[in-house]
C-alpha positions in Angstrom: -5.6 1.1 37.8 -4.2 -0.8 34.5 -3.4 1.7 31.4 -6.2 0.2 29.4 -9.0 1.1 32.0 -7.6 4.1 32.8 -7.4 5.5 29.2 -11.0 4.1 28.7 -12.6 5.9 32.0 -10.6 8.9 31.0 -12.1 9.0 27.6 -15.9 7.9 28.7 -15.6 10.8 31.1 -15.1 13.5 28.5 -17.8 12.0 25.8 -20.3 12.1 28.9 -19.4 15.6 29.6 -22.3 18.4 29.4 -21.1 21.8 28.3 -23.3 24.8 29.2 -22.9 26.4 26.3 -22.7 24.3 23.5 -22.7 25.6 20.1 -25.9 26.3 17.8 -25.6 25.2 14.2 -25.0 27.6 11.8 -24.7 28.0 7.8 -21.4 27.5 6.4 -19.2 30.5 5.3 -17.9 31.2 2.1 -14.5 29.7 1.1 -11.9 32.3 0.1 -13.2 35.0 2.9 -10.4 33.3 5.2 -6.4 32.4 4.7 -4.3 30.7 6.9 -0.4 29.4 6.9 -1.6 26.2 4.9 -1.5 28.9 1.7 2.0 28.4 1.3 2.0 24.1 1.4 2.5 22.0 -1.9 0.0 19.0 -0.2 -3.1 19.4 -2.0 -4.6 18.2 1.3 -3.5 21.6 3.6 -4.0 23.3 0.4 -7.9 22.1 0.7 -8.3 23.6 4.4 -6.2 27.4 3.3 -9.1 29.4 3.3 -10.7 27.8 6.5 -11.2 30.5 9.3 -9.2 27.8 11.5 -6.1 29.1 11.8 -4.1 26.5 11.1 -0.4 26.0 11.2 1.2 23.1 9.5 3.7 20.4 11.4 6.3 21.8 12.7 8.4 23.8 16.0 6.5 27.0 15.3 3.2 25.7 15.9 4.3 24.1 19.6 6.2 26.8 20.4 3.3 28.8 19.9 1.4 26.8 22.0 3.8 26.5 24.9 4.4 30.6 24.5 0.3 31.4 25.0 -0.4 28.3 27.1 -2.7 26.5 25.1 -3.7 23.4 24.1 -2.5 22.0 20.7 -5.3 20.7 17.8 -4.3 18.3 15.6 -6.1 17.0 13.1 -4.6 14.8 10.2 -6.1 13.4 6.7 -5.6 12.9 3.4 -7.0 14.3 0.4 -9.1 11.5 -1.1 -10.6 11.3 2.9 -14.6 11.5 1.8 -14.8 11.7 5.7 -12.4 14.4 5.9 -14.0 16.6 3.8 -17.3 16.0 5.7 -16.1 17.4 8.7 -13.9 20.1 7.2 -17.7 21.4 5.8 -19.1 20.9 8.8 -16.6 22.2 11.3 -13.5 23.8 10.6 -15.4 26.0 7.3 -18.3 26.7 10.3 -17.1 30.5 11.9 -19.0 29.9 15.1 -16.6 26.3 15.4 -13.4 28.5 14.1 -13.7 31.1 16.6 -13.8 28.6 19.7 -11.1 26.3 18.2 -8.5 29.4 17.4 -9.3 30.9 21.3 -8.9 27.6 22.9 -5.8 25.9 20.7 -3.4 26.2 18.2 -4.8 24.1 15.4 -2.1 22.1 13.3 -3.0 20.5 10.2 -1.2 17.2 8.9 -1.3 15.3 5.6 -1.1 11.7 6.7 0.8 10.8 3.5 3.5 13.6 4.0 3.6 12.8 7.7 3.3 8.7 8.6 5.3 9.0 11.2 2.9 11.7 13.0 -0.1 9.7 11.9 1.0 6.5 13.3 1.6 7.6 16.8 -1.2 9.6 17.2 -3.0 6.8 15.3 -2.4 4.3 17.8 -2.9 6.7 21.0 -6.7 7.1 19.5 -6.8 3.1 19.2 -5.9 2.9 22.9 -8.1 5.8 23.7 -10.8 4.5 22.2 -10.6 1.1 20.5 -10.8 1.8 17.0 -9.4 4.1 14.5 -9.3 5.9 11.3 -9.4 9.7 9.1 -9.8 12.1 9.8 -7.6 11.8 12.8 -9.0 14.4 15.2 -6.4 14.7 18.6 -5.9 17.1 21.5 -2.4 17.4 22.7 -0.1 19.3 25.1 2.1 22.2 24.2 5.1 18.8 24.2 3.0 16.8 21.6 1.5 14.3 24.5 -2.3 13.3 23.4 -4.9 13.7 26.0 -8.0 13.3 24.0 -8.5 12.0 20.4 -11.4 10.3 17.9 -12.3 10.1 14.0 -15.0 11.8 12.8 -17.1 13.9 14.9 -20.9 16.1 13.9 -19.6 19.6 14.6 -21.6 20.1 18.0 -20.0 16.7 19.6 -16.9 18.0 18.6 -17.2 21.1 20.3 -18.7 19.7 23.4 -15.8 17.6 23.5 -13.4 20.4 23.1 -15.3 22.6 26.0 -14.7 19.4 28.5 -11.2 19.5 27.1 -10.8 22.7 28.3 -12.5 22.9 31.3 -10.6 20.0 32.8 -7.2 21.9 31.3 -8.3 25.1 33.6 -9.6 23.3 36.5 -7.5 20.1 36.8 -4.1 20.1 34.8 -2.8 17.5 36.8 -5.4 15.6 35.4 -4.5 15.7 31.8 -1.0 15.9 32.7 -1.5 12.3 34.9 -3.7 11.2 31.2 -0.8 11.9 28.6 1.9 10.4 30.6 0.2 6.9 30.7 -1.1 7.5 27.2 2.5 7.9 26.1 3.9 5.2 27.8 1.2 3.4 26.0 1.7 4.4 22.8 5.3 3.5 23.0 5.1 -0.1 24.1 2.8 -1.1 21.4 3.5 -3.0 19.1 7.5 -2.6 20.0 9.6 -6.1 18.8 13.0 -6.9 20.9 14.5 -9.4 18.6 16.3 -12.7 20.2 20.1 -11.5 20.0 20.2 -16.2 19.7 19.1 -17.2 16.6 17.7 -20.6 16.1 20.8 -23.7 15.2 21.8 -23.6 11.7 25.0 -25.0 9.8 28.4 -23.4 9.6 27.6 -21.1 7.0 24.5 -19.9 8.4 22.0 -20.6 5.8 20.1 -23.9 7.4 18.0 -23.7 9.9 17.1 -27.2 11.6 14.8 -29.6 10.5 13.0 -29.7 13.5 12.9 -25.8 13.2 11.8 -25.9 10.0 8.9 -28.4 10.8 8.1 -26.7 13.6 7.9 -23.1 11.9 6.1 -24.5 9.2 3.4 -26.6 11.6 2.5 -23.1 13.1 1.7 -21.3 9.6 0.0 -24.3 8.6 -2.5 -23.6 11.6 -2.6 -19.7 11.5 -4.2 -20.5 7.9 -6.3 -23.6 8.9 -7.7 -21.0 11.7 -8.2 -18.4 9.0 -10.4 -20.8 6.7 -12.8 -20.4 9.0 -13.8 -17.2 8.1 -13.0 -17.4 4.7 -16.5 -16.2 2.2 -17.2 -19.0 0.1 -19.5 -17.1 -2.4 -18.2 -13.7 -2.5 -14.3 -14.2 -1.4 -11.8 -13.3 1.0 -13.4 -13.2 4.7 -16.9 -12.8 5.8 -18.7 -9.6 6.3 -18.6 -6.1 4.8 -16.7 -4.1 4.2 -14.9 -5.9 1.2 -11.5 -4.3 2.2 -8.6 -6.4 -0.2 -5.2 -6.3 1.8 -2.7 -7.1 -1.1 -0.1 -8.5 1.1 -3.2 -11.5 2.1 -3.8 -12.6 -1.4 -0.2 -12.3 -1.9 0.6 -14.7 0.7 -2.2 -17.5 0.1 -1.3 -17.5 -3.6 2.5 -18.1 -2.6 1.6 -20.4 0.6 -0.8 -22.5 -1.9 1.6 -22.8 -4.5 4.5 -24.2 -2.5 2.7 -25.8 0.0 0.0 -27.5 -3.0 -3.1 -26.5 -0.9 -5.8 -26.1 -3.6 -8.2 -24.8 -1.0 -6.3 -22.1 -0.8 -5.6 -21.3 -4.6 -9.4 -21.7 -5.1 -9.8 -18.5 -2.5 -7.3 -16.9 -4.2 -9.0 -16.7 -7.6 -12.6 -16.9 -5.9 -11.7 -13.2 -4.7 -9.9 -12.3 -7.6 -12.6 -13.2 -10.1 -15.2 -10.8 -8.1 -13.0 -7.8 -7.6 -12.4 -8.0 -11.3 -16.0 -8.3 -12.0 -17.0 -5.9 -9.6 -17.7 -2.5 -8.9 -14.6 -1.7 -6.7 -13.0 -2.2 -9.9 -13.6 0.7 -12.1 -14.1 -1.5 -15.6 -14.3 1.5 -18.1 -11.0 3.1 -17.1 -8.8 0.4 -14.9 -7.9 0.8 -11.4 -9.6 -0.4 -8.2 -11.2 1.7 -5.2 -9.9 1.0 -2.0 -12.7 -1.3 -1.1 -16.4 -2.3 -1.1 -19.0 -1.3 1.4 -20.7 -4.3 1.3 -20.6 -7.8 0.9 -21.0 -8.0 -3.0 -17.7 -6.2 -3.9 -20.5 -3.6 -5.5 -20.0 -0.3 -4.8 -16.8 0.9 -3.9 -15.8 4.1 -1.3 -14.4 5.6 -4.8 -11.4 6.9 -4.0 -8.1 5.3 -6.0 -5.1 5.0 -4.2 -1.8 4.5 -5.9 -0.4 2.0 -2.9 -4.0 -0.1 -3.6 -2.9 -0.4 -7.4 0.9 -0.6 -7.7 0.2 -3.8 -5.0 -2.5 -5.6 -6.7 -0.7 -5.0 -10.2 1.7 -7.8 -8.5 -1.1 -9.6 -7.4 -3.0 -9.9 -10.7 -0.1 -10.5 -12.8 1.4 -13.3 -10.5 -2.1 -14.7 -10.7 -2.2 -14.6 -13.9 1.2 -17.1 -14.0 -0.5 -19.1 -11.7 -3.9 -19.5 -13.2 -3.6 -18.5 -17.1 -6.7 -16.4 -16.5 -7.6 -14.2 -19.3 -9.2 -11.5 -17.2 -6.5 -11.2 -14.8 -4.4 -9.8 -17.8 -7.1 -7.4 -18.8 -7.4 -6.1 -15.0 -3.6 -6.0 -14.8 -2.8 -3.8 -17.6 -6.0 -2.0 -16.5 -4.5 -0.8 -13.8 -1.4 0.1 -16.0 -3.6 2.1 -17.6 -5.2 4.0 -15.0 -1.8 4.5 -13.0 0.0 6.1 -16.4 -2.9 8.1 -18.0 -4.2 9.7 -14.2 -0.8 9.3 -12.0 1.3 9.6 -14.4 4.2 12.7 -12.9 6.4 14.7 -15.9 9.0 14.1 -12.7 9.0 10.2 -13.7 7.4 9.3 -9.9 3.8 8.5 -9.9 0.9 10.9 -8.0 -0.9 9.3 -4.7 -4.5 9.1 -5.6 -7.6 10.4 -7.0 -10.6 11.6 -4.8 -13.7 9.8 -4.5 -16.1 12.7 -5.1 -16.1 15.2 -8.1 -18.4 17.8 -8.6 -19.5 17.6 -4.8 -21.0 13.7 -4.9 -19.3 10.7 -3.7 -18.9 8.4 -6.9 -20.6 10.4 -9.6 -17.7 10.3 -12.1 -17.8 6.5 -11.8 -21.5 6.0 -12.7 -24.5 5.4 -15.3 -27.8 5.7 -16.1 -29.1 4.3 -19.2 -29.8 7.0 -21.0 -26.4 8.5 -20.9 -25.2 4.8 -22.3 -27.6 5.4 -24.6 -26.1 8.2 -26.1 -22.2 6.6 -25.8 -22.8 3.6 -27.5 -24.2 2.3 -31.0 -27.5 0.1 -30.3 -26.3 -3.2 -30.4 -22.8 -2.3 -28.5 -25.8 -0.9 -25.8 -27.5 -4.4 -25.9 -24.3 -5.6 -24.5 -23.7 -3.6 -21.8 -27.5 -3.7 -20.6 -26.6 -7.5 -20.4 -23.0 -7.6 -19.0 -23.6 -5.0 -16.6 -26.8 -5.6 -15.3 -27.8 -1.7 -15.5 -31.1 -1.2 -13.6 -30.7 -4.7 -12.1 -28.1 -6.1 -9.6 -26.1 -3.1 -10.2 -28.6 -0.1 -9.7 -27.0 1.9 -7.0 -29.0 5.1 -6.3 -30.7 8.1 -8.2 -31.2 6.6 -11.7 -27.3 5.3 -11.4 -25.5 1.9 -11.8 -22.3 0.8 -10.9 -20.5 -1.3 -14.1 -20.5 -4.5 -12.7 -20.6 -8.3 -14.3 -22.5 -10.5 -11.6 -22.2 -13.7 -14.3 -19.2 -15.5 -16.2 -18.0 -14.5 -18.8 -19.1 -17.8 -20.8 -22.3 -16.9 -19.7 -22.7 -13.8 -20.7 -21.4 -14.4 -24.3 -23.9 -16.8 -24.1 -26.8 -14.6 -23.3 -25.8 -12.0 -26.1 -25.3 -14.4 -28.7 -21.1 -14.3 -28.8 -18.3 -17.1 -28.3 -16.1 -15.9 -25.0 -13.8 -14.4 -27.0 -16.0 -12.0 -29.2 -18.2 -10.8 -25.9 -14.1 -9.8 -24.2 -13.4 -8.1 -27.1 -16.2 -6.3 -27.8 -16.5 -5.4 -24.1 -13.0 -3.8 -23.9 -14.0 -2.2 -26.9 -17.5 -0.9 -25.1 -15.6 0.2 -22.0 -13.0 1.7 -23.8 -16.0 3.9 -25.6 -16.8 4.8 -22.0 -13.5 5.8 -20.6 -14.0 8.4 -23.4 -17.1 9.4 -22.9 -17.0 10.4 -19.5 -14.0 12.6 -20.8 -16.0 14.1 -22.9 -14.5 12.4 -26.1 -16.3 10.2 -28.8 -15.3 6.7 -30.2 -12.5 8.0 -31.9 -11.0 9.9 -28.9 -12.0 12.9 -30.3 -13.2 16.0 -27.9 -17.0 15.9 -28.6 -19.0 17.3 -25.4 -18.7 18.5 -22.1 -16.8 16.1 -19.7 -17.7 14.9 -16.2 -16.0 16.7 -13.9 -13.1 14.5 -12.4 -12.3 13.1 -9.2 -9.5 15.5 -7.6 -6.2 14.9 -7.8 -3.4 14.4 -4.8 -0.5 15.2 -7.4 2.5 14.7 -4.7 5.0 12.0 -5.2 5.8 10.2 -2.4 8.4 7.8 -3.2 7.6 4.7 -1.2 4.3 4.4 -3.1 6.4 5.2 -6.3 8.8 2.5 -5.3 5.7 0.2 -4.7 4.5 0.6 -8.1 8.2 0.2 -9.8 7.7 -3.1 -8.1 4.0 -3.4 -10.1 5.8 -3.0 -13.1 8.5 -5.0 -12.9 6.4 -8.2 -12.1 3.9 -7.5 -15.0 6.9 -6.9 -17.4 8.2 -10.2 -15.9 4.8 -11.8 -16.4 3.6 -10.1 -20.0 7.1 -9.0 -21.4 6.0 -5.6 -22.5 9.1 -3.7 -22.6 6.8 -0.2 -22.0 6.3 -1.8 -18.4 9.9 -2.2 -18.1 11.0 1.1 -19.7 8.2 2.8 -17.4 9.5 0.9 -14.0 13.5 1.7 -14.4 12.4 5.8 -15.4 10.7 5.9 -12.2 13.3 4.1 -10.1 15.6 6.7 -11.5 13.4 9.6 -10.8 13.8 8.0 -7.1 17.6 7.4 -7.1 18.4 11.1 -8.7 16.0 13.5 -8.0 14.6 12.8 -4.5 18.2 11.9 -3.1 20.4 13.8 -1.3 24.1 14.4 -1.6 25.2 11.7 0.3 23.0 9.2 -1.2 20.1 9.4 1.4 16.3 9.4 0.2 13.6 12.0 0.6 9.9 11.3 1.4 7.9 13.0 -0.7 8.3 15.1 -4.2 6.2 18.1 -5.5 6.7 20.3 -8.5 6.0 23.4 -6.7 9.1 22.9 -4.0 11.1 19.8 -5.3 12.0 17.4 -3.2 11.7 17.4 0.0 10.9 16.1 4.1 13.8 13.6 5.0 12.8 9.6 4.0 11.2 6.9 6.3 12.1 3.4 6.9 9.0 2.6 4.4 10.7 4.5 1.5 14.5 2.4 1.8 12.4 -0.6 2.3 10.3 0.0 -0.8 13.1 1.3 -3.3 15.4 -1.7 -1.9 12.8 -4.5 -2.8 12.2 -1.9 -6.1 16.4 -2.1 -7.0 16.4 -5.9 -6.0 13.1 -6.3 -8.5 14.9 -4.4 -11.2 17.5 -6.2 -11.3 15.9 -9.3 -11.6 14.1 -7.9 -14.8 17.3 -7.0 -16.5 20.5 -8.9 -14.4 21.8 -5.0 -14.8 24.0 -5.2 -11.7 23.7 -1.1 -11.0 20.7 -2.2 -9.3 22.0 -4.3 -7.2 24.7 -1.9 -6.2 21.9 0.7 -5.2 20.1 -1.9 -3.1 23.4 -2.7 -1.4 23.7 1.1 -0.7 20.4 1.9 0.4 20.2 -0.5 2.7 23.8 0.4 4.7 22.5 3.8 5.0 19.3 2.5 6.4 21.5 0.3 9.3 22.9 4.2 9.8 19.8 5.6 10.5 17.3 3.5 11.3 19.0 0.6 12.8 18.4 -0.2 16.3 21.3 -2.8 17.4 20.0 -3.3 20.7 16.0 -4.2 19.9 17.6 -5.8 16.4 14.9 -4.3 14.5 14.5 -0.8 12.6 12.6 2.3 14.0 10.4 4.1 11.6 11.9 7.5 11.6 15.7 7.8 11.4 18.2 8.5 14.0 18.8 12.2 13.2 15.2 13.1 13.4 13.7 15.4 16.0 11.6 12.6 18.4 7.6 12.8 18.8 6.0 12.1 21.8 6.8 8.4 21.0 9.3 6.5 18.9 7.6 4.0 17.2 8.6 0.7 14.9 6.5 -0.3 11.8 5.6 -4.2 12.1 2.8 -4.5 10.9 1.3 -5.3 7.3 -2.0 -3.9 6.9 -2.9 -2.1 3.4 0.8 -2.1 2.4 3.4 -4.4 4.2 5.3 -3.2 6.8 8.6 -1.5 6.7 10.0 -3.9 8.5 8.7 -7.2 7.0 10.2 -5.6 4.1 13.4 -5.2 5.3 13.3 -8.5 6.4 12.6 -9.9 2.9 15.3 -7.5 1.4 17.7 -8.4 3.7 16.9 -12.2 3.1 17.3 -11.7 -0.5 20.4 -9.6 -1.0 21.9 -11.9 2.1 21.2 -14.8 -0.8 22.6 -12.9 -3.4 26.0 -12.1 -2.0 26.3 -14.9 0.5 26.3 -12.0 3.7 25.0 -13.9 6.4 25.1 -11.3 9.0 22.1 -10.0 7.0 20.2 -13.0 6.7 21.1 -13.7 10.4 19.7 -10.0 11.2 16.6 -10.6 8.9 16.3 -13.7 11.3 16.1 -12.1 14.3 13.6 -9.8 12.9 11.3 -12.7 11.9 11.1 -15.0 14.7 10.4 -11.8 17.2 7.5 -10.5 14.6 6.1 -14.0 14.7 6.1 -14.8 17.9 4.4 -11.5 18.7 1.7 -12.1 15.6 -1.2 -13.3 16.8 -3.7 -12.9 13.7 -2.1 -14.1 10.3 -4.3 -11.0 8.4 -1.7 -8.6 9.6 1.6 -10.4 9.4 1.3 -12.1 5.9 4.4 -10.3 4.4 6.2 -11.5 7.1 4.7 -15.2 6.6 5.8 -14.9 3.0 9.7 -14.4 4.6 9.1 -17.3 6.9 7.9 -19.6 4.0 11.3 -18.7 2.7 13.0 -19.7 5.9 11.3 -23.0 6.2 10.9 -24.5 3.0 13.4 -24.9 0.0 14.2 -21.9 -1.3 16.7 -21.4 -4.0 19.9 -19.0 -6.0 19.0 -19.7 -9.6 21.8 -18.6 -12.4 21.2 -18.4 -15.9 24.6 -18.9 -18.1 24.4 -17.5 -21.3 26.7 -15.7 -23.5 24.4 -13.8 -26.1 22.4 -10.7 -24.5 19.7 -12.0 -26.4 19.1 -15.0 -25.7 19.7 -14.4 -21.9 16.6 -12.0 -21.9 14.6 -14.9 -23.7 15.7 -17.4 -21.8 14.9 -15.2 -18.2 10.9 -14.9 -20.0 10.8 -18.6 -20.0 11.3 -19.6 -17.1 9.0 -16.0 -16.1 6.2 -18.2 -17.5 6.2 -19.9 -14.4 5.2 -18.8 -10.8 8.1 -19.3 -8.7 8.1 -17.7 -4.8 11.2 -19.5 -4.1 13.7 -18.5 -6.2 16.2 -15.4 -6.4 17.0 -14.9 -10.0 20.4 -13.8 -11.8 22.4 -13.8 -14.8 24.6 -11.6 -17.4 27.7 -10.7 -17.9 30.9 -10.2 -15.4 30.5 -7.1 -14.5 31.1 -5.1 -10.8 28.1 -5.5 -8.3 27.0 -8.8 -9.7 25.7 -11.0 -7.0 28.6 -13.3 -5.3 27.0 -16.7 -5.9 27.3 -15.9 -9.6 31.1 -16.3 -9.4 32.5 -19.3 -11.3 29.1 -19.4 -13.9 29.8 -16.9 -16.4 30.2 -18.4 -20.0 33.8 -18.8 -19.9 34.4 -20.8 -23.5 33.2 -20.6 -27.2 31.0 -23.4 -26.5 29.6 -21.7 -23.1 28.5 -18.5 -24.9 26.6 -21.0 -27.1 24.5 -22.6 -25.0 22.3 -22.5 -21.9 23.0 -23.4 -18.3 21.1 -23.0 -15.6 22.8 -23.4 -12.1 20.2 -24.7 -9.1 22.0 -23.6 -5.9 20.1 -24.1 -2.6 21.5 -22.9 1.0 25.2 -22.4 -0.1 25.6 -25.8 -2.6 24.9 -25.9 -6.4 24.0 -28.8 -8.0 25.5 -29.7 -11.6 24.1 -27.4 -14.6 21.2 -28.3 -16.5 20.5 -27.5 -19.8 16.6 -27.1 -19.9 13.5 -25.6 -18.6 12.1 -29.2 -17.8 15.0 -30.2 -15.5 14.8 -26.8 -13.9 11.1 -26.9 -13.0 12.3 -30.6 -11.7 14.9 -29.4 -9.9 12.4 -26.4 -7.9 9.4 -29.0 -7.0 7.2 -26.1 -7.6 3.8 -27.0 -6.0 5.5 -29.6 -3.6 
């Protein structure tokens, strides 16, 4: 029998199951009657699930062992603490004492925050995806006393689940060979997914190893060009991005079809860029009083939002919005950008210099209720004829009723329309707006006008206040590309403190990174492939924002410790977890870019880049390798767009750009101006000669009086520099930008 029907029959089996003695419903207990080992975890996620009567155990030997010792079966269930899903079922079941007492007799329950754990999530993750076909939190799995799944699903009503769990056991006491038979397949499974061998044969390229072939190139280029023609075809035409609810925005796709339709000129694409861009920023996933976007829309209108606000979601899009705004010179885009700067430094803001994970979607019980309005409760934030305007922009009791008296702030016309409508030219109606919603923010907070404490505040979302330093690295990124693009030196100030708090206080000795950072223990879990990836592109993103070579230098260093750990010469690709790490049930790679790129593409790009910078083409040969196997194993262009974005690199002119320029000054004005401009293509340097600047700056430092007084601008493409120019004109020229 194949895996895949086997797994299937396996699984139907057990949700047909009958169970003699399936349990009653019964009222929920009272929180704090019960404490478990979770009492002593910094994760605000096992902190939420202490005082279950589940006794659970966090991740760990003890919990297996345990298992193993009494000869039981192993519960694991893994979330996160914005999960609205999560907290369902933790209601329903594991606060249920009826539930609790069968679950404790039957298993040794472990309890896993998917942030602190991605490597635990991921395998089990894809063993439910093969198990059952989909996937998603909370992540509910049975395992043997080794870590092997034999059963697993999302969210279950508390007497499925415990019919489910009875079959479980029944089979376990009756037919072990069964189960045993079940994991072992199920393993095997789990490890083959998704698992890229890279070609050790690259493709032909010149003697220096930076030109691939024309007919390569062509050839690459030819294949993207269809993966996106096939993607047009489900592209929404009214509402943006793809067809169908939910509205779910993958940063690394609108990344990709703003850089493919730059360099590649295709206006179709650019116009589905900002289709989608216009309608998050008017809508309700985007939370227009205080900045920041939900994770996504349930529907098809980009209306109401599943509330929660992730940092990943909003250090990503920060990037997206403010390389739009380069592109398109749209007002709005701005706003929505340092919206988001807003909402990351007043609710994520850590006194560690990281940045917290996310804020819940419920508060006071309810999903959303923070987030919404009725009309009365405008009515008493906002002067009459600022209420007038909000009526109109937001469409309250409209488009954007939602439920129970509430509306969601949302703007279902143009902004020229809507001035229109209330009387204003499109400047006054933004200005008066961000004035209105700015009144709101407050409000909510229990402040007036003026920012002053003047009532009782909503009760606010909660708050996942661990630093986990990929996402913080993520959002350094952010930063850096609105500094880049808006040239507020808070951004940049903001971006290098946080890569600091990275490279000082959640580092080891011996210059190796840690996961995740609470104030309660410190730093602490040893670092994934997705936090060197992260902080590389972060260092390599820093330094273009400053040409401060110490940057560079940590890039470079980061990334020789991740070919020590992570580094797999005979696959040519990098596992997830590093080489000194006990091994789950499977060892798995990350290759795929879903809501954040993959650790892999990543690498890919960093290794491109820094193989630029310093002319090392064993890294660009290595981030090769890693390419062509990824592609040639990607079937839908949705989930490999970071890596598209490499291959765009590989296959189209892509150049080293120097700036020589003697006075700090002007170099930092001169790097601005030529930030003006969207450019994908382009690796960006400058300064002074000082150690750990990039290679193929050698020889274009100011070496004269009349050097230091002027401003050259070197053009180098694939090992050859042209002759310095002296202006932006001949540089933008010289890049064929949009050709």
């Amino acid at each position: 029998m194949r895996l895949s029907s086997f797994l299937f029959a396996f699984t139907a089996f057990l949700a047909c199951s009958s169970c003699s003695n399936s349990m009653a419903p019964m009222s929920d207990t009272t929180l704090f009657k019960h404490t478990n080992k979770l009492i002593n975890s910094s994760s605000p996620y096992l902190q939420q699930h202490a005082h279950n009567p589940v006794d659970w155990m966090a991740w760990g030997d003890e919990a297996f062992e345990k298992a193993e010792k009494e000869g039981k079966l192993v519960f694991i269930s893994v979330g996160y603490s914005a999960c609205h899903w999560c907290h369902v079922m933790e209601h329903e079941t594991f606060e249920n004492e009826e539930a609790a007492d069968y679950i404790n007799e039957h298993f040794v329950s472990i309890k896993v925050d998917r942030e602190e754990r991605p490597d635990v999530d991921a395998v089990y993750m894809n063993a439910v995806q093969l198990m059952t076909g989909r996937g998603g939190w909370p992540l509910n799995c049975v395992a043997l006393p080794d870590g092997r799944p034999v059963f697993g699903g999302t969210y279950f009503p508390r007497t499925t689940f415990i019919e489910r769990l009875q079959s479980i056991v029944n089979i376990k006491d009756n037919n072990i060979q069964k189960l045993e038979q079940y994991a072992a397949q199920l393993s095997e499974g789990v490890a083959s997914t998704d698992l890229l061998i890279a070609p050790i044969e690259g493709l032909a390229k010149d003697a220096a190893g930076f030109v691939w072939s024309k007919s390569e190139r062509n050839k690459f280029g030819a294949e993207i060009d269809a993966k996106v023609d096939n993607w047009r075809r489900s592209w929404d035409r009214d509402k943006g991005l793809s067809k169908g609810a939910p509205k779910f925005p993958i940063p690394t796709n609108l990344d990709f079809l703003l850089h493919y339709g730059t360099v590649r000129n295709d206006k179709d694409a650019l116009a589905q860029v900002k289709l989608t861009l216009d309608n998050m920023a008017r809508g309700g996933i985007y939370d227009q009083a205080g900045g920041g976007f939900a994770r996504y829309s349930t529907d098809t209108d980009w209306k109401i939002p599943h509330f929660e606000k992730m940092l990943y979601d909003n250090a990503q899009l920060l990037t997206t919005y403010s390389n739009a705004f380069r592109v398109f010179s749209e007002q709005r885009y701005k706003d929505v950008a340092l919206g988001i700067i807003d909402f990351i430094n007043q609710e994520l803001d850590d006194p560690s210099g990281g940045f917290r994970s996310a804020l819940d979607a419920d508060s006071d019980g309810v999903e959303g209720k923070y987030y919404v309005w009725d009309e009365d409760v405008l009515a008493l934030a906002l002067k009459p004829e600022d209420l007038k305007i909000a009526l109109t922009a937001y469409d309250i009791n409209g488009k954007s009723y939602w439920e129970h008296d509430n509306s969601v702030l949302m703007s279902w016309e143009s902004d020229e329309d809507l001035a229109e409508a209330v009387g204003l030219s499109s400047q006054e109606f933004r200005d008066r707006l961000n004035i209105i919603n700015k009144v709101l923010s407050n409000y909510r907070d229990g402040k007036n006008a003026l920012g002053e404490t003047s009532h009782v505040p909503r009760i606010k979302p909660g708050l996942d206040d661990k630093v986990l330093i990929s996402w913080t690295a993520l959002t350094v990124s952010g930063l850096c590309d609105a500094y880049r693009t808006f040239g507020n030196e808070e951004h940049l100030n903001r971006a290098a403190k946080a890569l600091d708090f990275i490279l000082k206080r959640a580092r080891k000795a011996d210059g190796s990174l840690f996961h995740v950072y609470h104030e309660k223990d410190g730093a602490r879990i040893n670092a994934f492939l997705e936090d060197y990836a992260f902080t590389i592109a972060a260092c390599i993103d820093m330094y273009e924002s400053t040409f401060n070579p110490k940057w560079l230098i940590e890039a470079r260093e980061l990334t020789l410790i991740s070919f020590d750990k992570f580094y797999d010469t005979k696959t040519g690709v990098f596992w997830y977890t590093s080489n000194e790490e006990k091994e789950l049930f499977a060892k798995k790679q990350e290759n795929d870019d879903s809501v954040i790129p993959s650790s892999n593409s990543t690498m890919a790009d960093n290794l491109f880049r820094l193989g630029r910078y310093d002319s090392k083409f064993n890294w660009i040969e290595r981030s090769d390798r890693m390419l062509l196997s990824a592609w040639e194993n990607s079937n839908n262009i949705r989930r490999s767009t970071n890596w598209a974005q490499v291959l765009l690199k590989r296959t189209l002119p892509f150049y080293e750009v120097a700036i020589s320029e003697g006075i700090p000054e002007k170099l930092n004005n001169t790097r601005r101006k030529i930030d003006l401009k969207y450019y994908p293509q382009i690796i960006l340097a400058g300064g002074v000669d000082l150690p750990g600047q990039p290679e193929f700056l050698k020889g274009k430092y100011p070496s004269s009086n009349a050097d230091k007084l002027s401003t050259r601008f070197f053009i180098c493409q694939e090992g050859s520099c042209k002759l310095p120019v002296e202006s932006l004109i001949e540089v933008n020229n010289l890049l064929k930008v949009g050709h």
